[in-house]
N, C-alpha and C positions, 0 to 999 in steps of 0.2 A: 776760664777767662785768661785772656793773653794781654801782653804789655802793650799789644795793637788796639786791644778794646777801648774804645769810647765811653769811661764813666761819668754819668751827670745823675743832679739829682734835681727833685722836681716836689714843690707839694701844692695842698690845697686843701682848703677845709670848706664846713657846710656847715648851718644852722639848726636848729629844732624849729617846727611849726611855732612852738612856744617864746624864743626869742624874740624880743623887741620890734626888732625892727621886719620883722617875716609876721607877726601880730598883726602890723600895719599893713602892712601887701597885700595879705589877705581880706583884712576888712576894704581894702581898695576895689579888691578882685569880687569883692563879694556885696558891692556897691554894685560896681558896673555887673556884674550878671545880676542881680536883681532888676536893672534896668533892660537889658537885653531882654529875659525871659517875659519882659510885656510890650517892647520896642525894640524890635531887632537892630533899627538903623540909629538907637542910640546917642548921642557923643558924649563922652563920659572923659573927665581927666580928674580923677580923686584923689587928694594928698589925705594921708592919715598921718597926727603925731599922738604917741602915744607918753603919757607921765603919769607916775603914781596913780591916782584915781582919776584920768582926764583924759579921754579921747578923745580927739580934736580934729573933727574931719573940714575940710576946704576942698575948694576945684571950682571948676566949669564945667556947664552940662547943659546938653540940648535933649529934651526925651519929652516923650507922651506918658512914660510912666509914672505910677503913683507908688511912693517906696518908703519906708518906716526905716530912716538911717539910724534911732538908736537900738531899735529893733538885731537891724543886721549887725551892729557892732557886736550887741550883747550876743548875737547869739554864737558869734566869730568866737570871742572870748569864753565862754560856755563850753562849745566843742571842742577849742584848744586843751582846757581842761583847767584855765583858772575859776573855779572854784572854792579853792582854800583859802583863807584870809593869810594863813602861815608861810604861803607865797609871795605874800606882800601885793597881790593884785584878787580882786573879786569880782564876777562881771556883773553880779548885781548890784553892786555899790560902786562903779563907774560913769562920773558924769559924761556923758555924751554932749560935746557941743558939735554942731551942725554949719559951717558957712558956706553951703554949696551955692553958685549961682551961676547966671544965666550963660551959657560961651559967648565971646565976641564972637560979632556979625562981621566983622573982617576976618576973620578965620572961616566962620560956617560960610560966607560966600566960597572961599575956595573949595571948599570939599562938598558942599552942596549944590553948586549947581549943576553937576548933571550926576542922575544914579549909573550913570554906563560907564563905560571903562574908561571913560577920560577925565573921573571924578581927580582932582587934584589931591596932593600929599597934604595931609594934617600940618606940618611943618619945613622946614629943612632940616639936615642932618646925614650924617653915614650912619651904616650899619652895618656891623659882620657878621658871617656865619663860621661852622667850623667843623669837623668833623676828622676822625682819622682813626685808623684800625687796630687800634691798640686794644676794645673791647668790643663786645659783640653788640654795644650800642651804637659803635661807632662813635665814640667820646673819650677822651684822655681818660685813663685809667684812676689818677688819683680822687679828680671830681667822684668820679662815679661810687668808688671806694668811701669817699668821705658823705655821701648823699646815704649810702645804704649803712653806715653806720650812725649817721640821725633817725632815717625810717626806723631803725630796729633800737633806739632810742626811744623812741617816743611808740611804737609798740610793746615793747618791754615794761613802760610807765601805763600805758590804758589798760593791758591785760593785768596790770598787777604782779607779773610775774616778780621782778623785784620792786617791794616795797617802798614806800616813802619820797620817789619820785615827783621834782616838779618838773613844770613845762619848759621851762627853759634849757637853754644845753649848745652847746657846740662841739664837733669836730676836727680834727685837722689827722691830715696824714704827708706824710716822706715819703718817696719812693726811691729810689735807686734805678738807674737806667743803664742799661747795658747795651751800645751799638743802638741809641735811639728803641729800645726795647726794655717793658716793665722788665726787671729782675728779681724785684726783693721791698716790702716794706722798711722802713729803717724807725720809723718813728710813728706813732700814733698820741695823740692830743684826746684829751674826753674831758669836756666842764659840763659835770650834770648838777643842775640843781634839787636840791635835797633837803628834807624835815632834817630839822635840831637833832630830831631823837635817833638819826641814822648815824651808824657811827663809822666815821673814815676807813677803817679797817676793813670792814661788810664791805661798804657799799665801795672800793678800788676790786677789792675779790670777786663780787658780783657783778660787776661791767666788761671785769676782766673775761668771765668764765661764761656772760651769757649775750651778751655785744661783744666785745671786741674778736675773742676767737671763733666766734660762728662767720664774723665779716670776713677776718682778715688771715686765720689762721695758717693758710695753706700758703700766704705770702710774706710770713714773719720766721726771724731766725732768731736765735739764743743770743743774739745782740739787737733785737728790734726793741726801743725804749716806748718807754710806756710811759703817759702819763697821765694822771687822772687826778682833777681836782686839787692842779697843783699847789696852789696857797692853803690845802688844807679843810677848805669851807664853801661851801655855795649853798647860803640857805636864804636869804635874800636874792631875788632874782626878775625877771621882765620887767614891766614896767616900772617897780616900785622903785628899782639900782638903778637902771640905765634907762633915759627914754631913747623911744624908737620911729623910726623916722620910714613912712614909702618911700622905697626905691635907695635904700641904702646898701642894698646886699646885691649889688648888680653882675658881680663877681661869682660868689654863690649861686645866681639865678642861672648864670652862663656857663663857660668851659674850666671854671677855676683858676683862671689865667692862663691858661695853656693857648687861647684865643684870644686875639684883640680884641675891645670892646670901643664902640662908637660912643658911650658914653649916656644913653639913653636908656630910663629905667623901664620897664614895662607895666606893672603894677598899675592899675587904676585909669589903664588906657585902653579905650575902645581901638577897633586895629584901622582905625582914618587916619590914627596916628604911625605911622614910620617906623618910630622908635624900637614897636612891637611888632607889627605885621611886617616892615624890611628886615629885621633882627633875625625872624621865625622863616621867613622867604629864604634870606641869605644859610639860614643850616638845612633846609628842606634840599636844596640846591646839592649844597656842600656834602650833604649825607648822600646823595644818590650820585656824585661823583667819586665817593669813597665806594660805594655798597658796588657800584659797576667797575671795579676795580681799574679808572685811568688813572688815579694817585692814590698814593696811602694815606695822604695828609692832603685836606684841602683847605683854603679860609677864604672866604667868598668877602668883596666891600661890597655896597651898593653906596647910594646916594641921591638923596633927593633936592629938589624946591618948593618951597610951598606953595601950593596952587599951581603944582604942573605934575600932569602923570607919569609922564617918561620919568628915569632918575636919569640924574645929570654923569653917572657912570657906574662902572658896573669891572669889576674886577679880579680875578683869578691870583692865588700862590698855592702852588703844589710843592714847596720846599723840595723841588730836585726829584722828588718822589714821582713825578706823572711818568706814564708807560706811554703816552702821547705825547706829541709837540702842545704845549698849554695854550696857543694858538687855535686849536683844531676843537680843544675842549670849550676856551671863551664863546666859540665861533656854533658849537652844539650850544650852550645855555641858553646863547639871544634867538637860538633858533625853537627851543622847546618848552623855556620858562618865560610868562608874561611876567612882569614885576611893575608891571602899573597896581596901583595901590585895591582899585577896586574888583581889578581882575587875583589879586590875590584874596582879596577877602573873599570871592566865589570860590574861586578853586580851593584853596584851604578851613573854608566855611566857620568864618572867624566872628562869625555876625551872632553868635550863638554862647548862651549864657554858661562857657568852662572852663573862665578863668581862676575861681577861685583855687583851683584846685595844683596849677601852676605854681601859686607862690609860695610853695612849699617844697621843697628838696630839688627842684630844678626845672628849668622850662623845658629842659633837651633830656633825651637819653632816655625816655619814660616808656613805659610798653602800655598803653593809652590808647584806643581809637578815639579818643576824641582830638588827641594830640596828633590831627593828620598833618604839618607839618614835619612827622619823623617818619614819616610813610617812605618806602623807595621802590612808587611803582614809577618812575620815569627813566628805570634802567634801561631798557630796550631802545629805549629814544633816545637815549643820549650814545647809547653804541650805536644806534644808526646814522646818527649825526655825525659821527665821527670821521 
């Protein structure tokens, strides 16, 4: 490192499946593919709250399906892994309240009258994508870091490996940038929730030695801070501490910050809606601008109106990074990516019941075939365009 280098530093953190507000996401995501897998063409918009003993689904919905929504919550809650009453949440002693009902007919005219490619946007709104080569996902380094230290969170708790594990939990992580390049973790964050009879001492030792250093160890130095279950205690935890809310975690769901966000959550949204099917278009884009090496960093806007297919614009920033004029690359997207709404639900085949599986450690970055949104087979085409 020279006195020329550029030092920054950058963080981000990720939830557990078992957190509040990622509880709800999933029972959202797990609403609408119920409905999907008996009515492809769906419309589904599911809010979940979740508190103490009470989950509280609401929405609009247009479907032919017939769906058991305390069914799917319980069974949400069940595979999360509350089943301990000492977690302060049980899925079999959960009321389930139900207010789903019908969509406005001024909405379903927009998106309903015609099934071809001029079907109109769900709403208005922007959306961004993002993408840059910082990892071999082609996603900011810290997200990704902070995502695989919940999955092996919440593996570490279903295997049993370390004991006394509950569902809940978060991460966070520091990084240290060197010349816009990862360097070095500086800090790692871990709140696992845990039985009484776990005792602080074990269980800092044991996240230390069987999460944190298998994630992060090759990017940690004799001054990376650790911290783990810093007040002490986390034995109360989901629902029963914090209620949780769809669509809270939009940060989490995306780039960790490291990308703009349009503001729109995805969860409990069939893809007529924007929010999700422009969000998932916009990194589809973005990654295969990255993956065909015309910039190191891309973030893509779009933009729609409701009840009209075209988006109202459509946008490029290669932060200085493009190997092209960003002219030449705008001018390849509009030539090789449709971003009418129904033409993306085809090509990226979003009409199909895989969402639930999304609202947990990230919509992007996933090695997923279902996740054809992270696909980059439109390299070739976008260098020919060029």
């Amino acid at each position: 490192m020279t006195m020329a280098d550029k030092i920054s530093y950058f963080t981000s953190e990720s939830v557990t499946e078992g957190h509040p507000d990622k509880l709800c996401d999933q029972i959202s995501d797990a609403i609408l593919d119920a409905m999907l897998s008996q009515d492809p063409n769906s419309r589904c918009a599911a809010e979940c709250l979740a508190t103490k003993d009470i989950i509280h689904i609401a929405g609009e919905v247009k479907t032919k399906a017939k769906i058991n929504v305390e069914e799917i919550a319980k069974n949400v809650l069940k595979n999360i892994g509350y089943t301990n009453k000492a977690f302060g949440t049980h899925y079999n002693e959960c009321k389930i309240i139900s207010s789903l009902s019908e969509q406005s007919p001024d909405i379903a005219q927009g998106v309903t009258k015609s099934n071809h490619l001029e079907q109109g946007a769900g709403d208005q709104g922007l959306m961004f994508g993002f993408a840059c080569n910082e990892t071999e996902e082609l996603m900011p380094f810290p997200i990704v870091i902070a995502h695989k230290l919940t999955e092996r969170m919440a593996e570490i708790r279903k295997k049993g490996i370390i004991q006394g594990l509950g569902p809940d939990g978060k991460s966070q992580v520091s990084v240290k940038y060197i010349n816009d390049k990862p360097a070095e973790i500086t800090a790692v964050v871990i709140a696992q929730q845990h039985l009484e009879s776990v005792s602080e001492e074990t269980l800092r030792k044991e996240i230390t030695e069987k999460i944190i250093n298998p994630v992060c160890g090759k990017w940690m130095t004799d001054k990376t801070k650790i911290h783990i279950n810093a007040t002490g205690r986390f034995v109360l935890g989901g629902p029963a501490a914090d209620t949780g809310l769809t669509g809270r975690k939009i940060i989490v769901d995306t780039y960790g910050g490291a990308g703009r966000h349009g503001g729109g959550a995805f969860s409990g949204k069939d893809a007529s809606k924007v929010d999700r099917s422009g969000a998932y278009m916009a990194r589809y884009v973005a990654k295969n601008i990255v993956a065909a090496k015309l910039a190191d960093k891309c973030e893509i806007q779009v933009s729609y109106s409701i009840g009209v297919a075209q988006p109202t614009s459509i946008d490029i920033n290669t932060f200085n990074t493009n190997k092209i004029p960003e002219e030449k690359i705008i001018q390849a997207v509009k030539q090789v990516f449709d971003f009418r709404p129904r033409a993306i639900i085809e090509h990226l085949k979003l009409n199909r019941p895989i969402f639930q599986k999304t609202a947990s450690c990230g919509h992007f970055g996933r090695n997923d075939s279902d996740f054809t949104w992270e696909k980059t087979d439109k390299i070739n085409e976008l260098r020919q365009s060029c």
